[in-house]
C-alpha positions as CSV (number, residue, x, y, z in Angstrom):
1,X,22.1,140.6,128.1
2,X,21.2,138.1,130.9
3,X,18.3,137.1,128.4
4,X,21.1,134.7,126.9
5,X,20.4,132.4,129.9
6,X,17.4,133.6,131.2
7,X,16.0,130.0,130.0
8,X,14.1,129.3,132.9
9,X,11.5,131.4,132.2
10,X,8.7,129.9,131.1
11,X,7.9,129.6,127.0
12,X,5.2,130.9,125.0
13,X,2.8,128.5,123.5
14,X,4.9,126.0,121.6
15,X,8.1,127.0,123.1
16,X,8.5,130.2,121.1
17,X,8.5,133.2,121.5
18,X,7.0,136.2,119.4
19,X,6.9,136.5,116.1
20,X,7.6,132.2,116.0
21,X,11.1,132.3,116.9
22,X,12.0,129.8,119.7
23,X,12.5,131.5,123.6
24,X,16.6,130.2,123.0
25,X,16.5,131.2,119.4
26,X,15.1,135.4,120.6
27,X,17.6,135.1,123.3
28,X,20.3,134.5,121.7
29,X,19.5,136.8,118.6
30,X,18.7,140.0,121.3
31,X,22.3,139.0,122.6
32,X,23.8,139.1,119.5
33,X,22.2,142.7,119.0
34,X,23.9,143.7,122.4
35,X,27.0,142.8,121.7
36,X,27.4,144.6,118.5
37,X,26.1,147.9,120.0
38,X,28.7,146.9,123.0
39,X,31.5,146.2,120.4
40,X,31.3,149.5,118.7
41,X,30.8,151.9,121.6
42,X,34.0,153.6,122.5
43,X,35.8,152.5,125.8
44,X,37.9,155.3,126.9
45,X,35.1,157.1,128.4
46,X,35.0,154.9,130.7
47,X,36.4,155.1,134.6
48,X,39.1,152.5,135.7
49,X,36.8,151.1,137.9
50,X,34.0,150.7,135.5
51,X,36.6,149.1,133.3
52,X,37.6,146.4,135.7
53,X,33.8,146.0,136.5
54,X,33.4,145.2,133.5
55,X,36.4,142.8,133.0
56,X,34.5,141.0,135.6
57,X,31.3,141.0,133.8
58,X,32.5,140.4,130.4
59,X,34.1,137.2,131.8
60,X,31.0,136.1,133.1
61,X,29.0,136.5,130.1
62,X,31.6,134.6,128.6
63,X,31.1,131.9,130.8
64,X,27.7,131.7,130.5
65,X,27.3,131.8,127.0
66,X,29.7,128.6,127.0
67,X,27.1,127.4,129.0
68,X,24.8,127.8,126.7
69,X,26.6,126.3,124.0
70,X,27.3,123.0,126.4
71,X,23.6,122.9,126.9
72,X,23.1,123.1,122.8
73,X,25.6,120.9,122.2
74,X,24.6,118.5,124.4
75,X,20.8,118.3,123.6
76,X,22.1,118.3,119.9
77,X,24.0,115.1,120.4
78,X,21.3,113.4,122.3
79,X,19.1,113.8,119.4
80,X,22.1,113.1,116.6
81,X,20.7,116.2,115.4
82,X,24.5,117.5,114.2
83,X,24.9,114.7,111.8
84,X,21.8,115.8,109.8
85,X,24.4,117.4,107.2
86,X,26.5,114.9,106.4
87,X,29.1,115.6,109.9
88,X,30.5,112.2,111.2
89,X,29.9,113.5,114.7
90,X,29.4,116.4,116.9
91,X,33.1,116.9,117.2
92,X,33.7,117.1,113.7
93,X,30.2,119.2,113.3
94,X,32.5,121.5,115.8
95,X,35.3,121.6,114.0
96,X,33.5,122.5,110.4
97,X,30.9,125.1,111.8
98,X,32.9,127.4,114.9
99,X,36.2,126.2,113.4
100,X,37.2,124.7,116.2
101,X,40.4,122.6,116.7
102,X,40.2,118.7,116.8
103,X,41.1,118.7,120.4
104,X,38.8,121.4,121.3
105,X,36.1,119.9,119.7
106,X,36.3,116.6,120.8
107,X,36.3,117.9,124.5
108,X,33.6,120.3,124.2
109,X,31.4,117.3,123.0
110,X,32.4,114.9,125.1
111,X,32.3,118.0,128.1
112,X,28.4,118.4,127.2
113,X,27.0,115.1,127.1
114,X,29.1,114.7,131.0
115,X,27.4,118.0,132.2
116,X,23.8,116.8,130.3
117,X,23.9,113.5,131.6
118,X,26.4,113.0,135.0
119,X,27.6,116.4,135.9
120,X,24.3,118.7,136.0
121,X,25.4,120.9,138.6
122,X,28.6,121.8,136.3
123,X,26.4,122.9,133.5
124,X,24.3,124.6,136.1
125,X,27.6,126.8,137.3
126,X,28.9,127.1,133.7
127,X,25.4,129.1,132.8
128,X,25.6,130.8,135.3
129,X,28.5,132.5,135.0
130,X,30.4,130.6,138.4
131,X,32.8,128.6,136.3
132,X,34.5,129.1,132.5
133,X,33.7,126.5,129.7
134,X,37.6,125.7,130.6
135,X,37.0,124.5,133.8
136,X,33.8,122.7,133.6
137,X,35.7,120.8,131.1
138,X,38.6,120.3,133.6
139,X,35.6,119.1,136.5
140,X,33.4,117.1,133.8
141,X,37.0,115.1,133.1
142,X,37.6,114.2,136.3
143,X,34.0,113.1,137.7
144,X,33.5,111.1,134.2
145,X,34.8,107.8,135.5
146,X,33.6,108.1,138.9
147,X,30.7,105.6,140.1
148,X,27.3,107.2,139.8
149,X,26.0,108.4,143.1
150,X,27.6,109.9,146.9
151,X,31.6,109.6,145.4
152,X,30.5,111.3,142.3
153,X,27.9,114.0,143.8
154,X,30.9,115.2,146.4
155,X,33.5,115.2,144.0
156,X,31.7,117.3,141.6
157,X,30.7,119.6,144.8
158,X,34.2,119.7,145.9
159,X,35.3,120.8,142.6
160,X,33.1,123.8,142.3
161,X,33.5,124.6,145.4
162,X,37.2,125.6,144.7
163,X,36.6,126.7,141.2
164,X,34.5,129.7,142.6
165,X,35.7,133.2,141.8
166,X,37.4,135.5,145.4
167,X,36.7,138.8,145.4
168,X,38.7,139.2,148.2
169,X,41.7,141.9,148.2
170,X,45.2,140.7,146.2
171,X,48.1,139.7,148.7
172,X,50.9,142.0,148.0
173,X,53.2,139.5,149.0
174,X,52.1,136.9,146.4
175,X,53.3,136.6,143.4
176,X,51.6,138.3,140.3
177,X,49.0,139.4,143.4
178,X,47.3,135.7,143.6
179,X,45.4,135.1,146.9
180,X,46.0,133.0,149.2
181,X,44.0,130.2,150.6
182,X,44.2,128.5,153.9
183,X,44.0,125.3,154.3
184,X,42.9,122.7,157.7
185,X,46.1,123.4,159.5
186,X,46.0,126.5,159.6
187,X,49.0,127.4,157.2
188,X,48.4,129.2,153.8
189,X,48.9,127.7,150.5
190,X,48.5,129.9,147.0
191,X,45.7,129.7,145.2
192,X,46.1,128.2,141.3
193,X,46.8,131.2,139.1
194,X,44.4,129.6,136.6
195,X,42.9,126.0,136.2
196,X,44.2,124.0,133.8
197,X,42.2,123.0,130.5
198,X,41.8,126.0,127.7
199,X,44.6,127.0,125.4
200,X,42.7,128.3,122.3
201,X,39.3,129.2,121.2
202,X,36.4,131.7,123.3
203,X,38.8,133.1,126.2
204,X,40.6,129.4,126.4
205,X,38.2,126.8,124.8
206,X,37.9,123.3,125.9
207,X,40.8,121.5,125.8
């Protein structure tokens, strides 16, 4: 399954892989295969444990794949290449071919030409699996506007920096079990119980 990102291995001749399909193109077609065995195997086998594990790693797949499609997209509209069937944009390309909403369309285009072009380290998170597509929509928004250089380069950091998954042990004195962080002073403030940003679409989207 990592195969879906593993893009920085290097190509074949040409860029493709066997057979004459692209390295992306076998990726993503292997992934495809996986999840389908994945989606019909029965869960209840499976030990609680296992089954939060693999919450965990589902998630990140998630994210990585919207990684992936930020990449795409963002290549894509470099190249105009979404307009080649008649689609006024890559938005509205979005919004015809994965169905996605107007809103959600708009900001995952305008999300992957930030994280191609201004925000690399974002994009570089997101296919990784260390942030959602949600919030590198959330960071790409606010470092958009930002001059190009130190402000923007430390605000991005920042960002990331607090968008990073804990994996340390609930609070049972929080509420709904959300950690806690602490802050300079010393006192303890709680931690967001989700960034804001996705409302519909691939575990939240891009709005």
């Amino acid at each position: 399954m990592t195969a879906l990102l593993d893009l920085a291995a290097p190509p074949a001749p040409g860029g493709s892989a066997a057979g004459g399909r692209s390295v992306v193109g076998a990726a993503v077609e292997d992934a495809a295969v996986a999840l389908e065995t994945a989606a019909e195997a029965a869960l209840w086998p499976l030990r609680d444990v296992e089954l939060a594990e693999l919450v965990v790693a589902a998630g990140r797949l998630a994210a990585r794949a919207q990684g992936l499609l930020l990449r795409l997209v963002g290549e894509a509209d470099a190249r105009d290449a979404l307009t080649a069937d008649g689609a006024t944009g890559s938005a509205a390309f979005l919004r015809h071919r994965l169905r996605m909403s107007p809103a959600e369309a708009a900001s995952c285009a305008r999300t992957a030409r930030t994280v191609r072009a201004e925000a690399e380290a974002t994009g570089a998170a997101c296919a990784s699996g260390r942030v959602s597509g949600g919030q590198a929509a959330v960071i790409a928004r606010a470092v958009r506007d930002l001059p190009a250089g130190p402000v923007r380069a430390e605000a991005e950091r920042t960002l990331l920096q607090h968008a990073r998954p804990t994996t340390r042990p609930f609070s049972a004195g929080s509420p709904a079990g959300s950690p806690r962080m602490s802050t300079p002073s010393g006192a303890t403030r709680r931690r967001p119980r989700s960034w804001p940003g996705p409302r519909n679409g691939l575990c939240g989207g891009w709005s």
